[in-house]
N, C-alpha and C positions, 0 to 999 in steps of 0.2 A: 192450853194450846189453841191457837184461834183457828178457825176451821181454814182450810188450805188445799190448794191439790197441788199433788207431789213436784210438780214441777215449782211449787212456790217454795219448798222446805230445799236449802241447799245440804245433801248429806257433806257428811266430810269423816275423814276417812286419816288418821294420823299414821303416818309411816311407822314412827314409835310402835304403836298398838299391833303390825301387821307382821306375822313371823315371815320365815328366809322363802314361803311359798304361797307368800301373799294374802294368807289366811288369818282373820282377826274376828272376835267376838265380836256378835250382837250388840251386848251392853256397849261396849268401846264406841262403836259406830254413833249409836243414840248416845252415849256420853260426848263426844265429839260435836256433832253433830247440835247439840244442846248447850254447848260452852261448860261442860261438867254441871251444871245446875241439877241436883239431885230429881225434885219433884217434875221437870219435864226430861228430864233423860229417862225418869223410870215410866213415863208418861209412853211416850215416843216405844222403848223398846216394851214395853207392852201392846202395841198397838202392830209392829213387828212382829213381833212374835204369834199375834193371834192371825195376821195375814197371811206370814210363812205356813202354819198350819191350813189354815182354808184355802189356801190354792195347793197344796199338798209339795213343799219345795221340797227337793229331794239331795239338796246338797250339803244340807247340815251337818258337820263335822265335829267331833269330841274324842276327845281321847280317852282309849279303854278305863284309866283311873276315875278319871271326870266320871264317863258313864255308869261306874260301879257307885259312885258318891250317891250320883242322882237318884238312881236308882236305889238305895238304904233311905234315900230323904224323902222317895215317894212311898218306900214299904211302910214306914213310919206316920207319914205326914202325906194323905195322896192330894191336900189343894199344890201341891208344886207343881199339878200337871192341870190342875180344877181353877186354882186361885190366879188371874193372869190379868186381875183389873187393874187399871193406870197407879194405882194406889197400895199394889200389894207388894209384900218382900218377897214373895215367890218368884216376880216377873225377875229380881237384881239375879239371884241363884240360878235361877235358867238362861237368864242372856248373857250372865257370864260365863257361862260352859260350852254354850252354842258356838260355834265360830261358822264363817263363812267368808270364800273368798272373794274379795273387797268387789273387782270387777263384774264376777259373774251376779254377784248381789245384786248391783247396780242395776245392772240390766234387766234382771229377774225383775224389781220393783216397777220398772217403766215399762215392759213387755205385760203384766198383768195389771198393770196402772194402780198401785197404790195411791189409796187417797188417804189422809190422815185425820179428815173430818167422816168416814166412815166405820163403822162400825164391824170388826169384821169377830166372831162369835165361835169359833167353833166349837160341835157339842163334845162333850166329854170321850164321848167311846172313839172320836176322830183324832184329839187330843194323843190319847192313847198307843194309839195304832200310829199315827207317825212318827212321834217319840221310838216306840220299840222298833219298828218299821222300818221307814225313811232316815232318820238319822245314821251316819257312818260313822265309823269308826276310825279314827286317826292318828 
């Protein structure tokens, strides 16, 4: 992905993907967003997902089943919450569980200004704690 700031990525946002309360996964968004093209949609929601953690977004939504999955695939396996590079299968498993709604996404991304030529890192114990934290229940 060529370096960019966020006002140059147009998201997109498929009605299909978006349930009866306007709430759609992560991955969907970067899949959308990407024209389905596997390696920059996993690209993209990695990049997502490490933002939403370092500004500490607090409106990620999963449903009780989803978060029990997650949770067995992190007791087992804990890079689902460690491995979150453009390149890993960790990021597909996590942003397909994440949802969030479409609008307030949006707005979140251009109020804390996403850039997608930055780097954004968060260390592991942060990782963590908004996972078990922040994330709701839905």
């Amino acid at each position: 992905m060529a370096a960019a700031n966020a006002e140059e990525i147009e998201f997109k946002i498929s009605p299909d993907d978006q349930d009866e309360h306007s709430f759609v996964s992560i991955w969907n968004i970067a899949s959308a967003t990407c024209d389905g093209k596997l390696e920059e949609t996993r690209a993209l929601a990695s990049k997502l997902l490490n933002f939403l953690c370092k500004r500490d977004c607090d409106f990620v939504v999963c449903s009780s089943s989803n978060l029990e999955y997650l949770d067995e695939k992190f007791e087992s396996d804990n890079k689902i919450l460690y491995d979150w590079k453009p390149e890993s299968e960790h990021v597909d498993i996590i942003t397909q569980h994440a949802e969030v709604p479409g609008k307030a996404f949006m707005s979140f991304l251009k109020t804390h200004k996403f850039n997608p030529a930055t780097k954004y890192n968060p260390r592991r114990a942060d990782r963590v704690e908004w996972f078990n934290e922040r994330w709701c229940v839905g």
